[in-house]
C-alpha positions in Angstrom: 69.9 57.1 57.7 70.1 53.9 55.5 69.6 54.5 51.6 67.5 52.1 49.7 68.3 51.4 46.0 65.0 49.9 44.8 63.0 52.7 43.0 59.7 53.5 44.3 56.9 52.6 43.6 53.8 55.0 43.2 51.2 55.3 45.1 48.1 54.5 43.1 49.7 50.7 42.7 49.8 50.0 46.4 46.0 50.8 46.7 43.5 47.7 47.0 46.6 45.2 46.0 46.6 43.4 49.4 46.4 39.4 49.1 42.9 37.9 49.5 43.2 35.2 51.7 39.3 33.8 51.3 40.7 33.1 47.1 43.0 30.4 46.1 45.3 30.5 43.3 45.6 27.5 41.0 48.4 26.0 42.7 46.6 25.8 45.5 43.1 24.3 44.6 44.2 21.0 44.7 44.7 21.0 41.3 48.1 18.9 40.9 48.5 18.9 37.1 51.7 21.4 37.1 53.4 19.0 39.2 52.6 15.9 37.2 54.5 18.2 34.2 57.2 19.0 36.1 57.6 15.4 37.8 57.3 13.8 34.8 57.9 16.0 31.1 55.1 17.3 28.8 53.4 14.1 26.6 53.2 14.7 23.8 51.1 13.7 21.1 53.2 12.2 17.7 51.9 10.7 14.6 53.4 7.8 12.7 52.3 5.2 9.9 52.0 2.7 12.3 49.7 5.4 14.2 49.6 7.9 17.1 51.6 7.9 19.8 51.9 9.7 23.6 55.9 10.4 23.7 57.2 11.8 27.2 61.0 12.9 27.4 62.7 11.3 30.9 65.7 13.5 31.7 68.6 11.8 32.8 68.1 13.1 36.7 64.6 11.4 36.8 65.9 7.8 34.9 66.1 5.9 37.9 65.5 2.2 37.0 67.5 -0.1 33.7 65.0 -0.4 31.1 66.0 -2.6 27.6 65.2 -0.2 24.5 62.8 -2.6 22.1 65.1 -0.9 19.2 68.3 -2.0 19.7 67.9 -4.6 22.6 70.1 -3.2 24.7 69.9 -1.4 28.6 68.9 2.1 29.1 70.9 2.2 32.5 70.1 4.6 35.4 70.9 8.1 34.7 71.1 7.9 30.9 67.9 10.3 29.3 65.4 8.3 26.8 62.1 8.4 25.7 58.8 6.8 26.9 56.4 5.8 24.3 52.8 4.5 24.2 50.3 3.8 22.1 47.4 7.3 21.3 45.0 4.5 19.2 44.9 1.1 21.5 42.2 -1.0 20.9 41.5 -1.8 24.6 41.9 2.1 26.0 44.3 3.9 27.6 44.6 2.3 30.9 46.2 -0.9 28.6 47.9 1.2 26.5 49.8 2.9 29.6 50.4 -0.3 30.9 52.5 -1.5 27.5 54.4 1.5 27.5 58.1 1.4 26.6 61.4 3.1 26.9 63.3 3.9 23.9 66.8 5.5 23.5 66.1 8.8 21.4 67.7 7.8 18.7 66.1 4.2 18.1 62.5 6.0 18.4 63.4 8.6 15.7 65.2 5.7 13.5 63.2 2.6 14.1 61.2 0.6 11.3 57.5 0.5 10.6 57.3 -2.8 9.3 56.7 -4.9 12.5 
């Protein structure tokens, strides 16, 4: 006879533990918003003199186009991992403020200048 290794498990957990299939779990109810996270980093929210801003880390397996870093002037090429940036506070709402997002090398975001 063939010996199992896994301990048991008593019998008062196996009781009423069967799946419901009539309930969905989060994953499941359409909503998508762990995905987006995963897809796409954690924003987050970061606050400066020259006022709030949405950061998002890219990782270097999901930097897939050559982007020019407004700090230095130079490319962000594909593969490299950088920073997306975007105004928290725009004047004209967050659909504009999305739209003049920009990539940053990590560095040049951390070290740039306020005065503009």
């Amino acid at each position: 006879m063939p010996r199992s290794n896994r301990p048991r498990r008593p019998k008062s957990s196996r009781v009423n533990k069967a799946r419901n299939y009539n309930e969905e779990s989060e994953y499941e109810a359409g909503s998508d918003d762990w995905l987006q996270k995963a897809r796409f980093g954690v924003v987050r929210l970061q606050d400066a003199p020259d006022g709030q801003w949405h950061v998002r880390q890219i990782s270097p397996m999901n930097a897939s186009k050559v982007y020019t870093c407004p700090g230095c002037n130079r490319q962000i090429g594909v593969g490299v991992g950088h920073l997306v940036a975007w105004r928290a506070d725009h004047w004209s709402g967050d659909d504009a403020a999305a739209n003049a997002r920009r990539h940053w090398h990590p560095h040049c975001w951390d070290t740039r200048s306020y005065r503009y």
